[in-house]
N, C-alpha and C positions, 0 to 999 in steps of 0.2 A: 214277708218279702213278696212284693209282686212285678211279675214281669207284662207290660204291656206292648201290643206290636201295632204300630199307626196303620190305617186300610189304607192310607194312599201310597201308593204302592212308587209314585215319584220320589217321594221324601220320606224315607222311612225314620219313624225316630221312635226308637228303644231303649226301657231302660227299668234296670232294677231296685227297689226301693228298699231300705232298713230302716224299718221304724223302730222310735223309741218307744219306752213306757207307757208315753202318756197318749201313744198312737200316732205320734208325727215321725215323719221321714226323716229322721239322721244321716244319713247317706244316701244319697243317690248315682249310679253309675249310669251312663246312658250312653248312646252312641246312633249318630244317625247321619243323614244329609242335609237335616236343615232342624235346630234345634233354638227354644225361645223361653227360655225359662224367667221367672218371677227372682227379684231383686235380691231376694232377704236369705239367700244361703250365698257359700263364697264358693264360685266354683273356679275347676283348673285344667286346663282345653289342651287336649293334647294332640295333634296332629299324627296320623296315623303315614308310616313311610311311605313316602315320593307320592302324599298327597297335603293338602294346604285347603287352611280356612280361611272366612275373610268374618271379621270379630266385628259389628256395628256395636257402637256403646255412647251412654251420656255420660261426659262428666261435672263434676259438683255444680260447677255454674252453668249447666243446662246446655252446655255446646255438645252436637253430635261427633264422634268421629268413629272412625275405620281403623282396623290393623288387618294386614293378612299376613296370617305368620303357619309356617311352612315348618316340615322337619329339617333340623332335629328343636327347632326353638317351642316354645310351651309359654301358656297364657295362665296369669293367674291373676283374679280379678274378686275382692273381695265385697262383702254384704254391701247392699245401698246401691247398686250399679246395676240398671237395665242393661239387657245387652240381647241380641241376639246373634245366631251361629249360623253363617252359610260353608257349607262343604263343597269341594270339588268333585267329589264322590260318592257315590251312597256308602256309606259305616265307613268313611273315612275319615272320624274324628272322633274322642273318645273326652264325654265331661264328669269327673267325677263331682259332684257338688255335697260340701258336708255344710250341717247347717250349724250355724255361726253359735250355738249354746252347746253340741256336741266339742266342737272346737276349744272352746274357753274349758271344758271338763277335762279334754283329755289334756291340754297343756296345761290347766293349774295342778293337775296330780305329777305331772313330769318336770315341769320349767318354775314353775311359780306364777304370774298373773300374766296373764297372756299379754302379750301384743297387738298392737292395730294394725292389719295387713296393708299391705302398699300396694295397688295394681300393679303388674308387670305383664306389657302386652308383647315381650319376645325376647323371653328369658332363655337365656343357654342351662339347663339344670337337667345333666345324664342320667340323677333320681328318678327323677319325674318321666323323663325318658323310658326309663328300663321298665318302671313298674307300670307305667301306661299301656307300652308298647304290649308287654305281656297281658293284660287286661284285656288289649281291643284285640289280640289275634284269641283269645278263648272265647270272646263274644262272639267272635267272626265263622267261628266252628260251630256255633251252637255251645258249648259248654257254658254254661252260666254258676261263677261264682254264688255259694250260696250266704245266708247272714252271719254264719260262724267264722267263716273267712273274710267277708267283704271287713266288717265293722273293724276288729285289730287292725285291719290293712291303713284303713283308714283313718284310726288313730293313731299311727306312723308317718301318716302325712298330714295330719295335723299339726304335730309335733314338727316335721322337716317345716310345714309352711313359716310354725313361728319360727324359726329359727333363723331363715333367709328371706323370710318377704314380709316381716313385723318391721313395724315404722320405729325408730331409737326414741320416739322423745314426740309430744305434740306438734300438729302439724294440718294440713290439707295433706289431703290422700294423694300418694303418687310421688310426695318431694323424696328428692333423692337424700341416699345416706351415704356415710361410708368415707369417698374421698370430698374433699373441702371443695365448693361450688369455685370459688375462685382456680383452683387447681383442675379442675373437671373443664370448665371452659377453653382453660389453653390446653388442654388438650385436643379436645375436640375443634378446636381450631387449627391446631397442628395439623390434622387429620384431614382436615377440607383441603386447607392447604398445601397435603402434601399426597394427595389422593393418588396422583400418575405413579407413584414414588414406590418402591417398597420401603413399608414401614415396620420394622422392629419394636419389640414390644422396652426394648430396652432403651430405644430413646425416648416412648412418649414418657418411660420413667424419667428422666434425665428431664424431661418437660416438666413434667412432677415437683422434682426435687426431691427424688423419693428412693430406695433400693427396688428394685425389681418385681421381688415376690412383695413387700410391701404394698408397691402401686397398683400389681395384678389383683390382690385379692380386697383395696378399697377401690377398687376401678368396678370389680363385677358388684360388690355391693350397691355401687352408684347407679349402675346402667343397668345392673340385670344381666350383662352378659360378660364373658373373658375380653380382653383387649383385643385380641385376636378375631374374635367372629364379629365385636361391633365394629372394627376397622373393617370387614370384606362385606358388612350389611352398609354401611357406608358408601363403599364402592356399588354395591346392588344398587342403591337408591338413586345415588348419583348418572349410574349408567339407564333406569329407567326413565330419570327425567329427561335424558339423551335422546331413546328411543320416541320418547311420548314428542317433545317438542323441539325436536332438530332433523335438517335433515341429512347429517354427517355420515359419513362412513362406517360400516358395522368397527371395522378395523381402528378407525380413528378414534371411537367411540371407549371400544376394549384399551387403547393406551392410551387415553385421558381417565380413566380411571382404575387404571392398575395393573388390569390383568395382562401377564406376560406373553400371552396367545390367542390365538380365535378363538380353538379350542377351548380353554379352558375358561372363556370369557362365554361360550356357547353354552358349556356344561354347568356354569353359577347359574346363569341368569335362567334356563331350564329348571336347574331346582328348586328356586326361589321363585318363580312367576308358574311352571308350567309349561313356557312354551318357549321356543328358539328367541331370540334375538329379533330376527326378520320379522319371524310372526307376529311378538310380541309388538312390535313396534306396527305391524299390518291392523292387530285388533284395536290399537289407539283409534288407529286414525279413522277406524269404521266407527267407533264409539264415537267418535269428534264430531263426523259427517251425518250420523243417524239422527 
């Protein structure tokens, strides 16, 4: 196991290594401000509380894109995927990366033949949460997990990865599972549509044509996330592209897309961006103008 500490003292990036047998790294834990790891292990980004990453990454057909995904949501992005990790904070993100032959071992002894993992760039998963969360505040202390503890852990999560983010059946990396594409889209069109609106999780079933607990649990397989958080990340997006390219009322803004108050349209969009409304909408427009 080795622990190494970067000298630039701007970006610090740390992390612990468990090699296998044959001398290669099986697990790695790391946590820094700015982190760029090599393609061929599968790692899983956890955002450390009331801080947010922003994820660059390619996918298959060579297009770049961006996520930034914020507590409580979690990134998991399997082998084959450059990516690199900017933080809001120094050790305010925490990547565990296991490497994809480690992975196939511990699930074919538990599950049978492993799965193809499916990126998921802002996954609701309280797993992934808890045992992150607990991970980056002993790093944050100086306690460093050592190889007796890190490796089990990690074949714990290898196991939960198959289980919830393994693709059903051949495919491009990323398509969705779970509820039927035709049934996912009217939903999510319900949902644009109905944005100012409060929306129950019971009608987009009824959208569905589904029972409740049915549509909740192939809804989160499909998206990644419960009905509930991708309907208010919905509303987040919606009101950012408000801020960035309008120039309406903060007010006007919070009830075209849902929220019942300033307030708590002040306090979303704070946890999800980092910064007020106002501001939010002040650093657009310097970004625009520079």
């Amino acid at each position: 196991m080795a622990f190494e500490n970067s000298d630039d003292s701007r970006e610090r990036d740390e992390h612990i290594a468990v090699d296998g047998e044959d001398g290669r790294a099986v697990v790695v834990l790391g946590f820094g401000s700015a982190l760029n790891y090599a393609p061929e292990m599968i790692a899983v980004l956890v955002p450390g509380e009331g801080s947010g990453l922003s994820a660059s990454y390619r996918t298959e057909d060579g297009k770049e894109r961006r996520a930034f995904v914020r507590a409580p949501l979690v990134a998991v992005i399997p082998p084959g995927q450059a990516w690199h990790l900017q933080c809001e904070q120094p050790g305010g993100a925490l990547v565990l990366r296991i490497a994809p032959e480690f992975y196939a071992q511990q699930v074919r002894a538990a599950l049978g033949e492993p799965p193809r993992l499916v990126a998921r760039y802002a996954a609701f998963d309280p797993f992934i949460r808890e045992l992150g969360g607990a991970l980056l505040g002993e790093l944050k202390v100086g306690r460093l997990p050592n190889a007796a503890y890190l490796e089990p852990l990690a074949g714990v999560m290898a196991i939960h990865l198959a289980r919830h983010y393994g693709a059903t059946g051949p495919g491009p990396a990323g398509a969705p599972c779970g509820l039927p594409a035709h049934r996912l889209k009217r939903v999510q069109a319900f949902v644009n549509e109905h944005l100012s609106e409060v929306i129950h999780v019971d009608r987009l079933a009824a959208e569905a044509h589904m029972s409740q607990f049915h549509f909740a649990r192939m809804f989160k397989q499909a998206t990644g996330q419960p009905p509930h958080l991708y309907v208010l990340m919905q509303r987040v997006g919606h009101a950012k592209a408000l801020l960035r390219g309008s120039d309406l009322p903060l007010m006007d803004i919070a009830a075209r897309t849902g929220f019942r108050t300033q307030g708590h349209f002040t306090s979303v969009i704070r946890r999800y961006t980092g910064l007020t409304p106002r501001a939010f909408r002040l650093a657009c427009r310097a970004a625009q103008e520079a």
